[in-house]
C-alpha positions as CSV (number, residue, x, y, z in Angstrom):
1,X,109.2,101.3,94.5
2,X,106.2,103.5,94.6
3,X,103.0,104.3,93.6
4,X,101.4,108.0,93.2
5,X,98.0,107.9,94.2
6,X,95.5,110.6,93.0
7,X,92.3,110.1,94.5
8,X,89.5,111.7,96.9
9,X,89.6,111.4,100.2
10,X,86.6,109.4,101.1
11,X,85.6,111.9,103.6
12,X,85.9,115.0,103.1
13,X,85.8,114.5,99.2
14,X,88.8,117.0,98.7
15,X,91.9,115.3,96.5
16,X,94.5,113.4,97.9
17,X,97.8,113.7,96.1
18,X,100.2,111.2,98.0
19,X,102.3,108.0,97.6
20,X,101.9,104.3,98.4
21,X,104.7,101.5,99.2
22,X,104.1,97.6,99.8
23,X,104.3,99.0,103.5
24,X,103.0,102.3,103.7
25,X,101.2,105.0,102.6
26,X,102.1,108.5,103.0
27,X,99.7,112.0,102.5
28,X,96.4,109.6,103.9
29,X,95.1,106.4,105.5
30,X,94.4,103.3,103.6
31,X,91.2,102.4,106.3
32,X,90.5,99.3,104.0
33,X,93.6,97.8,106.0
34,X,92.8,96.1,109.2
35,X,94.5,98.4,111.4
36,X,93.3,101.4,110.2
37,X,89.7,100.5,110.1
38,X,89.4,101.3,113.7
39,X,89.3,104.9,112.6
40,X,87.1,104.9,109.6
41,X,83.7,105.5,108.8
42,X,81.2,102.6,107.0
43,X,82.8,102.4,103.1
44,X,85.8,105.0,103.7
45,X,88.7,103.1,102.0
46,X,91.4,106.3,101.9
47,X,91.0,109.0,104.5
48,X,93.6,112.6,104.0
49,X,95.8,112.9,106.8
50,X,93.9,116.4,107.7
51,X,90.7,114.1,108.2
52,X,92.4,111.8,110.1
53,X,94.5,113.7,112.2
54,X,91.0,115.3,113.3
55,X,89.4,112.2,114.2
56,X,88.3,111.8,117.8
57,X,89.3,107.8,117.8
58,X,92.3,108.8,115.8
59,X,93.5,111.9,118.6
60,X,92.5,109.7,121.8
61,X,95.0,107.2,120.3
62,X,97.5,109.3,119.3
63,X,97.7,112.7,120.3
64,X,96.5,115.6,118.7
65,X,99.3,116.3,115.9
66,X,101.0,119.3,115.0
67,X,100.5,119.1,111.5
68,X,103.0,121.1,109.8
69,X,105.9,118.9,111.2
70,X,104.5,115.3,110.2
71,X,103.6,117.4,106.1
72,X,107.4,118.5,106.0
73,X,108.3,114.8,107.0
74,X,105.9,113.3,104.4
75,X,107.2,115.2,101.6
76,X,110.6,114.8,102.6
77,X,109.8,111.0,102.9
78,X,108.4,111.4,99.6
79,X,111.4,112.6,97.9
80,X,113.4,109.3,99.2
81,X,111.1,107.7,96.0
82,X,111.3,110.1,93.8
């Protein structure tokens, strides 16, 4: 099962329209998890993907990110739920 999740990102402030599992998260970054911490800023709890995937800690870890690709996986990832 799944959970929409309407919120603001915590960084940029613009609205994040994605999904959330018991596992994962999918359209931004739940920071306030252990793991992703590493790549937030002081009181970020959910950071967009666009945010994230722009982050210097986030890119020396993993890459930059072609953008486009990983959006058409998310929404078709999405529609699994739906």
């Amino acid at each position: 099962m799944y959970e929409k999740i309407t919120a603001p990102c915590d960084r940029c402030h613009e609205p994040i329209d994605g999904f959330r599992t018991e596992r994962e998260t999918a359209g931004y970054y739940d920071t306030s998890s252990e793991y992703w911490q590493q790549f937030a800023n002081e009181g970020e709890e959910k950071v967009c993907d666009r945010c994230m995937w722009t982050d210097p800690r986030y890119v020396a870890v993993y890459g930059e990110t072609n953008a486009l690709s990983i959006i058409v996986a998310d929404t078709t990832a999405a529609d699994e739920y739906t």
